[in-house]
Backbone as a printed PyTorch tensor [residue, N CA C, xyz], in Angstrom:
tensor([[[-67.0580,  67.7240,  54.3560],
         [-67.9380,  68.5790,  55.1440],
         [-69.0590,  69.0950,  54.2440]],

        [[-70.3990,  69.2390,  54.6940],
         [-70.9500,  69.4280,  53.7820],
         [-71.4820,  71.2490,  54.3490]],

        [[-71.7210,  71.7270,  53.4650],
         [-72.4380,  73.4660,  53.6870],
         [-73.7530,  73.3840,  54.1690]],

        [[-74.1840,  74.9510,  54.9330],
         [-75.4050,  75.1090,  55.6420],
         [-76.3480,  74.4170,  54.8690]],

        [[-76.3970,  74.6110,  53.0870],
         [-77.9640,  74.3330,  52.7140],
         [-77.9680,  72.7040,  52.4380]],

        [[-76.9930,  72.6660,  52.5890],
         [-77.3930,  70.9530,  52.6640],
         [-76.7500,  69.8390,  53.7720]],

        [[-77.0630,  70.7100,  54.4550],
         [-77.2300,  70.6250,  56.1490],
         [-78.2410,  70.0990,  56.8750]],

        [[-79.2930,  71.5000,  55.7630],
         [-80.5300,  71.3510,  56.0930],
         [-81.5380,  71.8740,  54.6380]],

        [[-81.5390,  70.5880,  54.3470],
         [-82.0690,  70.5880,  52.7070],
         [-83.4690,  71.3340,  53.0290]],

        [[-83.9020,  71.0700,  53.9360],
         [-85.3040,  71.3280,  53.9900],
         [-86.0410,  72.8800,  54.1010]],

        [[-84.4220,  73.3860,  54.7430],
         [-85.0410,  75.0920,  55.1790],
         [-84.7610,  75.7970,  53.9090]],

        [[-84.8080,  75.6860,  52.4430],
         [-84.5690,  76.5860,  51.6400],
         [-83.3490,  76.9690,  50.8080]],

        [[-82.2590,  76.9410,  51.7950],
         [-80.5180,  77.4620,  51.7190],
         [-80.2300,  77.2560,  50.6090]],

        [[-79.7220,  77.8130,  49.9150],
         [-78.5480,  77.2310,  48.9080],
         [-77.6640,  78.5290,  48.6370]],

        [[-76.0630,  77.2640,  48.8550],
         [-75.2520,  78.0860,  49.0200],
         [-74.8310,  78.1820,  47.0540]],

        [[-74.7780,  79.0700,  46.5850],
         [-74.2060,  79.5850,  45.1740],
         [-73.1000,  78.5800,  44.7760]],

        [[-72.1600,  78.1680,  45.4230],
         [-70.8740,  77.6730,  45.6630],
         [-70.8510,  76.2760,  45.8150]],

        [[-72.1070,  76.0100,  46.2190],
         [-72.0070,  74.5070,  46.4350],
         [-72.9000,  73.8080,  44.9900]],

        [[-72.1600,  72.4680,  44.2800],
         [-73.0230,  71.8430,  43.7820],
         [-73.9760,  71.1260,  43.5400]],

        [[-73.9010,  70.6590,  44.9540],
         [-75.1950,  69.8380,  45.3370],
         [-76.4490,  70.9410,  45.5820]],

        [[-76.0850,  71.9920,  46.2330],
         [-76.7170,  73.0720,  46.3700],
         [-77.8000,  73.3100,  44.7440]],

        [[-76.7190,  73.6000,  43.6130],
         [-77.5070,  74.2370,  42.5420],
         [-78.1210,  73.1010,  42.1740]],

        [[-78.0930,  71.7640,  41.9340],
         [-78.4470,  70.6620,  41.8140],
         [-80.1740,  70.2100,  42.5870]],

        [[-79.8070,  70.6510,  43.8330],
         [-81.2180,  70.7690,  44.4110],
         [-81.9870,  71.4900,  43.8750]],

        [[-81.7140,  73.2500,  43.8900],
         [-82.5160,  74.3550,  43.7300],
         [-82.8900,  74.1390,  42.2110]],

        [[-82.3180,  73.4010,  41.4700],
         [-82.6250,  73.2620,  39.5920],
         [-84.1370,  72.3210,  40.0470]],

        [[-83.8620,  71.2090,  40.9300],
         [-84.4030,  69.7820,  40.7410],
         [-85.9970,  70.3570,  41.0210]],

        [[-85.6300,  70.9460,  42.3810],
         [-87.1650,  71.6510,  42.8130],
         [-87.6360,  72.9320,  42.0940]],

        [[-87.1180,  73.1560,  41.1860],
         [-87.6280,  74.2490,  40.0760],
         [-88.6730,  73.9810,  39.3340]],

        [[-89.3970,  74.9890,  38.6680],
         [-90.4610,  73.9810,  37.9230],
         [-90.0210,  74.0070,  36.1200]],

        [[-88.6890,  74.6270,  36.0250],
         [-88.8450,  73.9190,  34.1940],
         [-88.0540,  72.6690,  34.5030]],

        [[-87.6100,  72.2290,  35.5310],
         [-86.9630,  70.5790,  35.5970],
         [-88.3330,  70.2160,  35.6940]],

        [[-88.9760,  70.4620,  36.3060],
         [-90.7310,  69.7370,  36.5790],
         [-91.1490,  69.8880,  34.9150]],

        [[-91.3900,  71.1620,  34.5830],
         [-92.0810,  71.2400,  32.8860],
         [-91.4640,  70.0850,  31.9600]],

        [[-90.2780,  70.3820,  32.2050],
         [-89.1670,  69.2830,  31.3870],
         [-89.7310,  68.0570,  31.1680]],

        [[-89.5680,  67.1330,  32.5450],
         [-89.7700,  65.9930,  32.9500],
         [-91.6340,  65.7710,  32.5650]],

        [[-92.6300,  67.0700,  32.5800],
         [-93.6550,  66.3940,  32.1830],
         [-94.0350,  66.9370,  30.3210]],

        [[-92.8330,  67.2110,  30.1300],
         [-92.8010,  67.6390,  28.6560],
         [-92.5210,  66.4440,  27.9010]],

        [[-91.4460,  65.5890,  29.0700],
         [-90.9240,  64.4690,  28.0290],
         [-89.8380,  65.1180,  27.4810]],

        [[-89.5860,  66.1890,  27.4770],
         [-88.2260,  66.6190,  26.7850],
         [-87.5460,  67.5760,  27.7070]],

        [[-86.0840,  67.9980,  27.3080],
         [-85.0010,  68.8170,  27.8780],
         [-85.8430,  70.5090,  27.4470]],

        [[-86.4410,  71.4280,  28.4190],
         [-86.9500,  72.3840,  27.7520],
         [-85.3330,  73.3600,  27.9950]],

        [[-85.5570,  74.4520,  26.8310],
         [-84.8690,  75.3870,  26.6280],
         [-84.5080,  76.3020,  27.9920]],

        [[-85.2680,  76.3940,  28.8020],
         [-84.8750,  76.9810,  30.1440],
         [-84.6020,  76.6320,  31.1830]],

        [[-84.7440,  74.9700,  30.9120],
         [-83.8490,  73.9110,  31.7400],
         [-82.7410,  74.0680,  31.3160]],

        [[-82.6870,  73.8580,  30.1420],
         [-81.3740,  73.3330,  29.9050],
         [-80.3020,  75.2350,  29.8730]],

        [[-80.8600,  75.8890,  29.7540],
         [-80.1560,  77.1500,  30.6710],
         [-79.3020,  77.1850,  31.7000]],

        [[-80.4870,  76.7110,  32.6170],
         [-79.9180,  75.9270,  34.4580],
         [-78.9930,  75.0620,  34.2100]],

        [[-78.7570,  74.3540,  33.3700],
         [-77.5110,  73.3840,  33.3150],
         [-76.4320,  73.6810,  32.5490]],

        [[-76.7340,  74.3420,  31.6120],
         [-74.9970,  74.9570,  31.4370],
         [-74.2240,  75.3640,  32.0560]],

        [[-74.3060,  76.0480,  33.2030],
         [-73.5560,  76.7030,  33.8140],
         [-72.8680,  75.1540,  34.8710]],

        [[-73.2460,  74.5980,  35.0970],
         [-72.9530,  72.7810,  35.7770],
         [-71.8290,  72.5480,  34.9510]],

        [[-71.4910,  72.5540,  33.6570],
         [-70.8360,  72.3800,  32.8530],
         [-71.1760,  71.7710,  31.2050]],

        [[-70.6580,  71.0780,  30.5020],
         [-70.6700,  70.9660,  29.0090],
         [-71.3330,  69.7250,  28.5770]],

        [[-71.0760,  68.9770,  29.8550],
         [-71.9430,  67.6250,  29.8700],
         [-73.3490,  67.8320,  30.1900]],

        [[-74.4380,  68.3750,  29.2560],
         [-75.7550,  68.5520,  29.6010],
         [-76.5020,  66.9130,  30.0540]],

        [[-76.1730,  66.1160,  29.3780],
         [-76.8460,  64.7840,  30.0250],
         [-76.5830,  64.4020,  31.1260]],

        [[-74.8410,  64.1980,  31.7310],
         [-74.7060,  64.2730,  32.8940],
         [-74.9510,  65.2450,  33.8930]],

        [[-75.2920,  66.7970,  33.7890],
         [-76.0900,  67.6140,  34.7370],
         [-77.4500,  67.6100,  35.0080]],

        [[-77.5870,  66.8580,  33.8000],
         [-79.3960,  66.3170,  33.9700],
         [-79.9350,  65.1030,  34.6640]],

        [[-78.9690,  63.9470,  34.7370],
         [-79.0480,  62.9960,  35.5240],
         [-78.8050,  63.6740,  36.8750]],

        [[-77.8630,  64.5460,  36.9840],
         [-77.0800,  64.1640,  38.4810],
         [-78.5410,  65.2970,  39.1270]],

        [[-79.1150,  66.1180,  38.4480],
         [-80.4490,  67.1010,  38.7060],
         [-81.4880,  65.8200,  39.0420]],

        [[-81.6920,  64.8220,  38.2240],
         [-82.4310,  64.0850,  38.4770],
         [-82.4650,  63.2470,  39.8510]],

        [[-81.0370,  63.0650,  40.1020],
         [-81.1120,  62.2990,  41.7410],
         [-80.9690,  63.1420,  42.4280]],

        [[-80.4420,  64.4330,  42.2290],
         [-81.1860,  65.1960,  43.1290],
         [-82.6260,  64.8880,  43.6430]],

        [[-83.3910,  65.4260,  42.7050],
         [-84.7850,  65.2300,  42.9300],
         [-85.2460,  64.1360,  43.7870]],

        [[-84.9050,  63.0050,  43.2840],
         [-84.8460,  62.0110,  44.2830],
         [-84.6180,  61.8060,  45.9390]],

        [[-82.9650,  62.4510,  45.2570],
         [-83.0570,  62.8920,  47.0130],
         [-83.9200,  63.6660,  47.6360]],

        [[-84.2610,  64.9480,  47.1480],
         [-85.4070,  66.1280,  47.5540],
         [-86.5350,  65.3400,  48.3930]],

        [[-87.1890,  64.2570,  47.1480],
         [-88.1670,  63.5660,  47.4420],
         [-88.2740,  62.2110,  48.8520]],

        [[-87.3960,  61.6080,  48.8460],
         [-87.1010,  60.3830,  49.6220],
         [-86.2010,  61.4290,  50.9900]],

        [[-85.7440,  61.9350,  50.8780],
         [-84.7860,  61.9450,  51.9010],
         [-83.6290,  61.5770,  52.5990]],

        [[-83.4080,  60.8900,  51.1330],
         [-81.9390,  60.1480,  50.8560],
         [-81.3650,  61.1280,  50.3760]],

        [[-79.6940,  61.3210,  51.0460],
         [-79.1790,  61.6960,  50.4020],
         [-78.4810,  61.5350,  48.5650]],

        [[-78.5990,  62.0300,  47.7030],
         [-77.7300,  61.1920,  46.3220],
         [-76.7680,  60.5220,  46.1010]]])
C-alpha cells in the first residue's frame, strides 16, 4: 500500500515515515540539485542522507531515481 504523499507525488505530501517520501522531498531539494551541478556529494546533501542510513552511496542513488521518477512520472 502506498501513503497519501505518494499517492499523489504531485500535491507536495510527504509523509516523515515513509521512504520513498524522504527520497522524493531530498531529490526535489536544491543541495541534491547544487550537488549534482557541483559534480560532487555537497556537505548538506549529504546531511539529508544520513539519516536514510550508513550507506551514503546507496541513499544517493536511490535519491537519484527518485528524481527521475519526480521528473518522468515513473514510478522508481
Amino acid at each position: 500500500m502506498t501513503c497519501k504523499g505518494c499517492a499523489s507525488p504531485g500535491r507536495g505530501i510527504v509523509i516523515a515515515t515513509c521512504r520513498q517520501c524522504q527520497l522524493r522531498d531530498i531529490a526535489l531539494g536544491p543541495w541534491f540539485h547544487k550537488s549534482m551541478r557541483a559534480g560532487r556529494l555537497m556537505a548538506e546533501y549529504i546531511a539529508q542522507l544520513r539519516p536514510l542510513g550508513d550507506d551514503i552511496k546507496a541513499a544517493h542513488e536511490q535519491v537519484k531515481a527518485a528524481a527521475v521518477a519526480a521528473q518522468t512520472g515513473v514510478p522508481a
